[in-house]
N, CA, C and O atoms as a DFTB+ gen file, in Angstrom:
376 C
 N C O
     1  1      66.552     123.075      33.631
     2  2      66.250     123.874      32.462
     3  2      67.521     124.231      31.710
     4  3      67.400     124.405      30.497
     5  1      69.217     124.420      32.483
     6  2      69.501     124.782      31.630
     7  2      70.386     123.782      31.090
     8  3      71.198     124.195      30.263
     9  1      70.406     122.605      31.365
    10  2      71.021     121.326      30.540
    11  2      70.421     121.372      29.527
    12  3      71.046     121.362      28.467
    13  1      68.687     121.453      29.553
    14  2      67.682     121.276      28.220
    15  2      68.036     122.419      27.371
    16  3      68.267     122.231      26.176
    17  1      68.106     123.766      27.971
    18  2      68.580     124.476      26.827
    19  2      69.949     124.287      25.944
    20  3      70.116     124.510      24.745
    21  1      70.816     123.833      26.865
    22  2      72.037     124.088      25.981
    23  2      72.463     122.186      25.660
    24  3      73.424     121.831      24.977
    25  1      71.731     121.474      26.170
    26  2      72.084     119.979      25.379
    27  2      70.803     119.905      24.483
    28  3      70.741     118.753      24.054
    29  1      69.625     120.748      23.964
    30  2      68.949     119.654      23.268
    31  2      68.220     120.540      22.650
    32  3      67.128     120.306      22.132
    33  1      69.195     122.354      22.692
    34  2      68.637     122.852      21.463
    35  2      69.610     123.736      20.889
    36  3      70.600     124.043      21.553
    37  1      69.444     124.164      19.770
    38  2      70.745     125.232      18.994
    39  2      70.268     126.987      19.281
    40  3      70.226     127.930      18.491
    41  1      70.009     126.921      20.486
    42  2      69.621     128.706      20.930
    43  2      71.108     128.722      21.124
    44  3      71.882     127.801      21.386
    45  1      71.337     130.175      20.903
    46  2      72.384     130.706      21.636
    47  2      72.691     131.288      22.969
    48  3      71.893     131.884      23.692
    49  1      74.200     130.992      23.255
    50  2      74.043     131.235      24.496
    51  2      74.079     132.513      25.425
    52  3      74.270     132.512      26.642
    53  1      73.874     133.522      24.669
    54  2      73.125     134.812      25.180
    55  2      71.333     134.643      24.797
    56  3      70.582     135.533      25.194
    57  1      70.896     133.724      24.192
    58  2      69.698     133.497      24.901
    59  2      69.092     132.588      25.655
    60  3      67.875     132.498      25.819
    61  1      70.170     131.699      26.262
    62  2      70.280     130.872      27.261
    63  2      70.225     131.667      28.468
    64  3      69.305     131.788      29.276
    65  1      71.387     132.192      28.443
    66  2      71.167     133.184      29.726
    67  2      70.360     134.026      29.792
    68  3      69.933     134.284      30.917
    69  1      69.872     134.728      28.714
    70  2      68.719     135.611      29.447
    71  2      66.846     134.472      29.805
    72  3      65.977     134.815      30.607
    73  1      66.817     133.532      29.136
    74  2      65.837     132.719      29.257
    75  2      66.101     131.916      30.852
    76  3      65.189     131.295      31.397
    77  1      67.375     132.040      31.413
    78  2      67.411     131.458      33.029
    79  2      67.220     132.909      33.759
    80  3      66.407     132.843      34.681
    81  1      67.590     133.753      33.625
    82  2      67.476     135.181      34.588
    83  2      65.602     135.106      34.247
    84  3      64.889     134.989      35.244
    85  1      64.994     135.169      33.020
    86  2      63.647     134.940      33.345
    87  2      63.084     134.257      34.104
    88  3      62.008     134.582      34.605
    89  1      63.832     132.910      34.409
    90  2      63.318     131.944      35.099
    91  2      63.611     132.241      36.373
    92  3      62.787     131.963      37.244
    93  1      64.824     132.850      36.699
    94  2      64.978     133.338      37.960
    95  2      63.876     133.983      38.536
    96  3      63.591     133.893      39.730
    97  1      63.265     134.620      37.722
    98  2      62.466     135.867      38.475
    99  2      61.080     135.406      38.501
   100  3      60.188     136.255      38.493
   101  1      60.728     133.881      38.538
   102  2      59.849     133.647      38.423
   103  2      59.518     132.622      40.158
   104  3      58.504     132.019      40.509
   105  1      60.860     132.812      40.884
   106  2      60.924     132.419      42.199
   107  2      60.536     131.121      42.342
   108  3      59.564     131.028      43.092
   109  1      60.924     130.092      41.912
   110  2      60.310     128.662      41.825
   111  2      61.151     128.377      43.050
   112  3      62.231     128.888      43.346
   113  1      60.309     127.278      43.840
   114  2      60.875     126.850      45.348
   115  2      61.544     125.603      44.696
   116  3      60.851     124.970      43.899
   117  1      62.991     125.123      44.979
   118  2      63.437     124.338      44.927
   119  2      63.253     123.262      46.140
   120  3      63.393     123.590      47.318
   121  1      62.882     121.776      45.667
   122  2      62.544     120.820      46.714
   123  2      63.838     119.790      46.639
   124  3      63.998     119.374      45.492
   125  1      64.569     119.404      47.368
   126  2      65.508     118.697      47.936
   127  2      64.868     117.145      48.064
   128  3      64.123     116.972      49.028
   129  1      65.095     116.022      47.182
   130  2      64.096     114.741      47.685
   131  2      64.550     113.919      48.706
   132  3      65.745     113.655      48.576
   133  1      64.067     113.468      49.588
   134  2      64.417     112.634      50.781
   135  2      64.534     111.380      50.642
   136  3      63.894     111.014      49.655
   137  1      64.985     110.650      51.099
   138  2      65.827     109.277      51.267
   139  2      64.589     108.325      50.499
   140  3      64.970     107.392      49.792
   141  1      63.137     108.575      50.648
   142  2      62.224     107.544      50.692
   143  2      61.932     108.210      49.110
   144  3      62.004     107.239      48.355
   145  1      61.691     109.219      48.445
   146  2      61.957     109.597      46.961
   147  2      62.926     109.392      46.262
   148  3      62.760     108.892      45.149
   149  1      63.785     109.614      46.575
   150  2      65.349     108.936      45.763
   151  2      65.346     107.498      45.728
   152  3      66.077     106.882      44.953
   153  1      64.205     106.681      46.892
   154  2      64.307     104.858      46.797
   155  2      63.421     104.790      44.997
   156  3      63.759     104.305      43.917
   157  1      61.894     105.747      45.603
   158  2      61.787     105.779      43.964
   159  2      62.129     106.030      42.865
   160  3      61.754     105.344      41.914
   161  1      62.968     107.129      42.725
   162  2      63.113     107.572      41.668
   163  2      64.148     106.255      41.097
   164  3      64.179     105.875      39.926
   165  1      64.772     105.818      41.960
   166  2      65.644     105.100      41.578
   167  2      64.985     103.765      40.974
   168  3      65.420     103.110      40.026
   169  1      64.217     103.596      41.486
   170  2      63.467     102.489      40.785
   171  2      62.542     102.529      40.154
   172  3      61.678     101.653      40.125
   173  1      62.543     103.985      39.264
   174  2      61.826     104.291      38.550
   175  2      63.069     104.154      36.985
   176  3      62.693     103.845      35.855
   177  1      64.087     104.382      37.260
   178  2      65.268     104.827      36.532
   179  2      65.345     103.345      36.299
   180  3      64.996     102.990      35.173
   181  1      65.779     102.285      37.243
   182  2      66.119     101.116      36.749
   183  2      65.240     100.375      35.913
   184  3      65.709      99.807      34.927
   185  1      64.035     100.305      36.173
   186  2      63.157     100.398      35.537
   187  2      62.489     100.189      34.005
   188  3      61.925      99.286      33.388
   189  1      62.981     101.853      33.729
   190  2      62.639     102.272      32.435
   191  2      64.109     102.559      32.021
   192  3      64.205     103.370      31.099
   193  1      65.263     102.066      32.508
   194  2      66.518     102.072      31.572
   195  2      67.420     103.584      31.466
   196  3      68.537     103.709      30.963
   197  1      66.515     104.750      32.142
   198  2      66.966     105.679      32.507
   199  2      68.067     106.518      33.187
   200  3      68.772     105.835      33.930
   201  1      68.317     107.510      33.139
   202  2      68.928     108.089      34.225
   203  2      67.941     108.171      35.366
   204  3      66.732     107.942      35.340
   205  1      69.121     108.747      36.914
   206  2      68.009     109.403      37.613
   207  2      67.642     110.580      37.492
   208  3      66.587     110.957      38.002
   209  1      68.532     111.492      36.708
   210  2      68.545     112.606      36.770
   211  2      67.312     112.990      35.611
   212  3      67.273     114.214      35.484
   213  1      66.619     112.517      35.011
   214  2      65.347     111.668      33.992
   215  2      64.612     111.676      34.858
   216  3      63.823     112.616      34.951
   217  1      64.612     110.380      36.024
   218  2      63.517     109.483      36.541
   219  2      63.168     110.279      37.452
   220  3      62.143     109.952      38.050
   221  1      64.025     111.886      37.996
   222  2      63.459     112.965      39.091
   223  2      62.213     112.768      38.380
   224  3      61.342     111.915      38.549
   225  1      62.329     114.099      37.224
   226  2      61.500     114.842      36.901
   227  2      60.160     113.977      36.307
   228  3      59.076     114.508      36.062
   229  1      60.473     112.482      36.122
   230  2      58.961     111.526      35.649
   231  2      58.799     111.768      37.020
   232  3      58.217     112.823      37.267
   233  1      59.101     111.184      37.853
   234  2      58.320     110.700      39.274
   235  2      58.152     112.001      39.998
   236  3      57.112     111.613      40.530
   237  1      58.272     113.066      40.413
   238  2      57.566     114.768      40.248
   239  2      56.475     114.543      39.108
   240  3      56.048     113.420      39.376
   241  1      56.045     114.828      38.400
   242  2      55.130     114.973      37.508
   243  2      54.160     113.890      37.735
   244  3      52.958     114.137      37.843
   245  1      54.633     112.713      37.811
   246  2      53.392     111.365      38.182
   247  2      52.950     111.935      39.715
   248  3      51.793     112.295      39.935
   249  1      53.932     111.969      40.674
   250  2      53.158     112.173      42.049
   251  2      52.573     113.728      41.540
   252  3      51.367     113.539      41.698
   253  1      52.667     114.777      41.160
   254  2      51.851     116.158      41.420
   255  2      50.990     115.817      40.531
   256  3      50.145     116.707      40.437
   257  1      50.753     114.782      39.687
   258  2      49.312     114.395      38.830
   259  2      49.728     115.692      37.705
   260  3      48.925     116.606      37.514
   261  1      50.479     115.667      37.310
   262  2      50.984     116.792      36.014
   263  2      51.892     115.988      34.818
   264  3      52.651     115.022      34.892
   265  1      51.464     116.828      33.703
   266  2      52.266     116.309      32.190
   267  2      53.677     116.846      32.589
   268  3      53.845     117.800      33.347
   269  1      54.804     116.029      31.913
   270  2      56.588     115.908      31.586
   271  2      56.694     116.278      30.458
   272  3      56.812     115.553      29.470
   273  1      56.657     117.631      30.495
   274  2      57.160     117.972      28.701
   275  2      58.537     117.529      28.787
   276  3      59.138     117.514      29.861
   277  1      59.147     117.103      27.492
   278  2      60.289     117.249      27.495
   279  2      60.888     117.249      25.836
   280  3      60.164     116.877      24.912
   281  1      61.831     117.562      25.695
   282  2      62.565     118.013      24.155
   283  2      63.078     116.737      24.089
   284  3      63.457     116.583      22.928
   285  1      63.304     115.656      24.789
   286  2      64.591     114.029      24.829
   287  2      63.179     113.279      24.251
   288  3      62.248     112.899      24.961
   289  1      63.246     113.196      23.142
   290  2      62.229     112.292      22.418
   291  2      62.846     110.644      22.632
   292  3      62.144     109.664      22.383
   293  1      64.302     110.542      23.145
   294  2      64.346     108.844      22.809
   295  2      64.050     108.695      25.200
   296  3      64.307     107.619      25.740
   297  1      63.658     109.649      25.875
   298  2      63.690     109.315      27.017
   299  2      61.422     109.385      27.099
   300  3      60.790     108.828      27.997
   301  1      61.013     109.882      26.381
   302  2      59.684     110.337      26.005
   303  2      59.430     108.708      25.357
   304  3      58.411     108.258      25.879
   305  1      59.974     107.832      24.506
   306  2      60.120     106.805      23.407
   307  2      59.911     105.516      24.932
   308  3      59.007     104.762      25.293
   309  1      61.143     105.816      25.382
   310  2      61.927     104.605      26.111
   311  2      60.585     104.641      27.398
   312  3      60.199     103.534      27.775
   313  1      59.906     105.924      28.042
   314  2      59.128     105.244      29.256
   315  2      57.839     104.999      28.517
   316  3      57.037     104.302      29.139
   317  1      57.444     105.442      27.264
   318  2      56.260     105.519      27.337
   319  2      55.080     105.598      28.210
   320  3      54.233     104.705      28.221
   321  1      55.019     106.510      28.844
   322  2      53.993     106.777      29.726
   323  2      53.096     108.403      29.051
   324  3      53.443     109.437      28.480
   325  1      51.769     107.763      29.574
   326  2      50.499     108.772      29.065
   327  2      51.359     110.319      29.611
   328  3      51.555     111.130      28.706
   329  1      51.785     110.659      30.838
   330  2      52.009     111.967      30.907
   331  2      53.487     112.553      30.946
   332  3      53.958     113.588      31.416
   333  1      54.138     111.243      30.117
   334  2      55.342     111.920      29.561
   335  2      55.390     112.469      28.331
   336  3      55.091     111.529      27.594
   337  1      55.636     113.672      27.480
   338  2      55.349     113.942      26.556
   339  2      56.576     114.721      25.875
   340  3      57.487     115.347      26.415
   341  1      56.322     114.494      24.576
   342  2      57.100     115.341      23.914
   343  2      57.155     116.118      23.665
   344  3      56.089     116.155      23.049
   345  1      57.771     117.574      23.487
   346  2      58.003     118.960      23.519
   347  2      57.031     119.175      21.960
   348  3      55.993     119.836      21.920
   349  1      57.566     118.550      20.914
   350  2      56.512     118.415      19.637
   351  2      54.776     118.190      19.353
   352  3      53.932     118.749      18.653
   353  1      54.794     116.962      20.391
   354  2      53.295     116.730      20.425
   355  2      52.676     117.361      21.509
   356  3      51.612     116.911      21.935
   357  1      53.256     118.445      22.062
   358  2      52.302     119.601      22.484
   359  2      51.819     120.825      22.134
   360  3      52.637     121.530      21.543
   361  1      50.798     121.268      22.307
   362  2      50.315     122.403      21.608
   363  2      50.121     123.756      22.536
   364  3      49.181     124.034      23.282
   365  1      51.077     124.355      22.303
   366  2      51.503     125.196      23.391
   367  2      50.677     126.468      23.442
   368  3      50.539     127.169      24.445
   369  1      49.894     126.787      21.696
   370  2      49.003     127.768      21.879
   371  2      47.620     127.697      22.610
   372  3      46.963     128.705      22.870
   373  1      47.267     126.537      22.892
   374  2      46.116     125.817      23.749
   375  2      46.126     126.960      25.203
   376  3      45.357     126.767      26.146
């Protein structure tokens, strides 16, 4: 979250930081991927021309059966996949 805030939008960075202390307090379990997820992700990355640091967060979202928002419209462009999406073509008041 906070690469996306501060590479791919013009917030400032006193509301960078207070938008991660929110996130802090929202206790999200961090998962560590194991040898046999990193074989995928990686060949998820080579793939679609990606990073891995990209091809985590597609391959999380494909295995938990969940949408990839994301603000990187040319990484949204480049996999084209149904539940990668763009931060734009979502409708967040839904």
């Amino acid at each position: 979250m906070a690469n996306t805030l501060v590479t791919k939008t013009a917030i400032p960075i006193s509301i960078i930081n207070r938008s991660l202390e929110k996130l802090d307090q929202l206790n999200f379990v961090v998962i560590r991927p194991v040898v046999e997820e990193l074989k995928i992700i990686a060949k998820f990355a080579k793939t679609y021309h990606v990073s891995v640091y990209d091809a985590t967060y597609a391959v999380l979202a494909q295995e938990k059966n969940c949408d990839l928002i994301t603000a990187d419209s040319k990484f949204a462009d480049r996999v084209n996949l149904p539940f990668v999406k763009h931060l734009t073509s979502v409708n967040i008041n839904s």
